[in-house]
RODO-2510 file (C-alpha; in nm, 4 decimals, decimal comma):
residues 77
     n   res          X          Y          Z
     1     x    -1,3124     0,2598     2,5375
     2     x    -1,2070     0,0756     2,8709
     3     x    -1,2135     0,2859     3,2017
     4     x    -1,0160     0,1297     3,4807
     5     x    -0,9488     0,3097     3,8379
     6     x    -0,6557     0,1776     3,9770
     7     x    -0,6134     0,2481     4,4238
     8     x    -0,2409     0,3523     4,4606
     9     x    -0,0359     0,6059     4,7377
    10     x     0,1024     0,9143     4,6492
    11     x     0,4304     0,8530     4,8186
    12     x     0,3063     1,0120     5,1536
    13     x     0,0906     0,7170     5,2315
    14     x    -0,2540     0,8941     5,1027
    15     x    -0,4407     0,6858     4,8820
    16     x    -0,5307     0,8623     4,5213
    17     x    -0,7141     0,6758     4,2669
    18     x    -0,5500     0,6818     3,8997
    19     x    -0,7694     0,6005     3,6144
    20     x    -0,5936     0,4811     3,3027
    21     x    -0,8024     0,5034     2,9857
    22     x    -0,7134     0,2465     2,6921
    23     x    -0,8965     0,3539     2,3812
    24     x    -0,8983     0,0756     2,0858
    25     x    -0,8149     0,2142     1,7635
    26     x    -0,9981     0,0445     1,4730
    27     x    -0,7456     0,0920     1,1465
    28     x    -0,8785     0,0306     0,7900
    29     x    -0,6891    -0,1993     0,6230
    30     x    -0,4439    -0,0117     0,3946
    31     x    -0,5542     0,0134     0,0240
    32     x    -0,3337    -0,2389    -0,2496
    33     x    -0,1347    -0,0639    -0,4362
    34     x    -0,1733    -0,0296    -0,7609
    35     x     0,0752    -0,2055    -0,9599
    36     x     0,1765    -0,4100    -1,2618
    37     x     0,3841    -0,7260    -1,2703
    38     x     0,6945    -0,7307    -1,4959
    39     x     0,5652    -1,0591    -1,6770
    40     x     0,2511    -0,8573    -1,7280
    41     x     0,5208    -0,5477    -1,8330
    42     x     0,7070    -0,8766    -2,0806
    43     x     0,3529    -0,9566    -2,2388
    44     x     0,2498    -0,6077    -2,3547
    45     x     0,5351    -0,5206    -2,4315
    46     x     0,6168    -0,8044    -2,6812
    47     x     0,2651    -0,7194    -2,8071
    48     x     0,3745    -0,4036    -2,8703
    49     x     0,7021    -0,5221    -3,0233
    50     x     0,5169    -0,7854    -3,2872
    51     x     0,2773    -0,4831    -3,3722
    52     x     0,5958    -0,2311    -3,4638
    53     x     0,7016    -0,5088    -3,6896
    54     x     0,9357    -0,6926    -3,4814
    55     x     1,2324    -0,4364    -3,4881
    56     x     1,5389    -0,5040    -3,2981
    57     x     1,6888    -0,2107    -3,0513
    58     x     1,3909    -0,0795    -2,9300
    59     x     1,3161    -0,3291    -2,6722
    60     x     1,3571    -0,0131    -2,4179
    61     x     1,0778     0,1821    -2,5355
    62     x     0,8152    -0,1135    -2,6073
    63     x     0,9138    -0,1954    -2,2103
    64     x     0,8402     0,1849    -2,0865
    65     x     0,5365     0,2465    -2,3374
    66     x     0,3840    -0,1429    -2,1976
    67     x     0,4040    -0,0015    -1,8559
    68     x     0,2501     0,3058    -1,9380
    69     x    -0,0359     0,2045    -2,0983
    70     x    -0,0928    -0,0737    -1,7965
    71     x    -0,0465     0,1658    -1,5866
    72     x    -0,2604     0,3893    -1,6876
    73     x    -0,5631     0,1148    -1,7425
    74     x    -0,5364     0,0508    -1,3430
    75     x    -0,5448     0,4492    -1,2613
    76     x    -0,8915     0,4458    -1,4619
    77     x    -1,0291     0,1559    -1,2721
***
């Protein structure tokens, strides 16, 4: 914390001092966020894909259930 005193006039030609307090604020670097890239979203969920037996039409679901499940692995870090 910095003190300064500052000699001024109060508009009647009496002199007041005014001391002006700066206080330094040390922030904490906000946490990363937590999150998953789409090409790591694409790789799982290809996995996923290969693993159901390569179906067509359900490239939807592989693509939610893939972010789920990577997801969830960062919440339990």
């Amino acid at each position: 914390m910095t003190i300064q005193l500052k000699r001024g006039t109060n508009g009647n030609g009496v002199a007041i001092d005014h001391q002006r307090q700066s206080v330094k604020k040390e922030v904490a670097p906000a946490p990363k966020a937590k999150t998953v890239s789409a090409n790591q979203i694409a790789i799982r969920a290809y996995e996923i894909w290969q693993k159901n037996g390569c179906r067509h039409g359900e490239d939807q679901q592989h693509w939610l259930q893939a972010e789920r499940e990577l997801l969830g692995q960062l919440n339990h870090k």
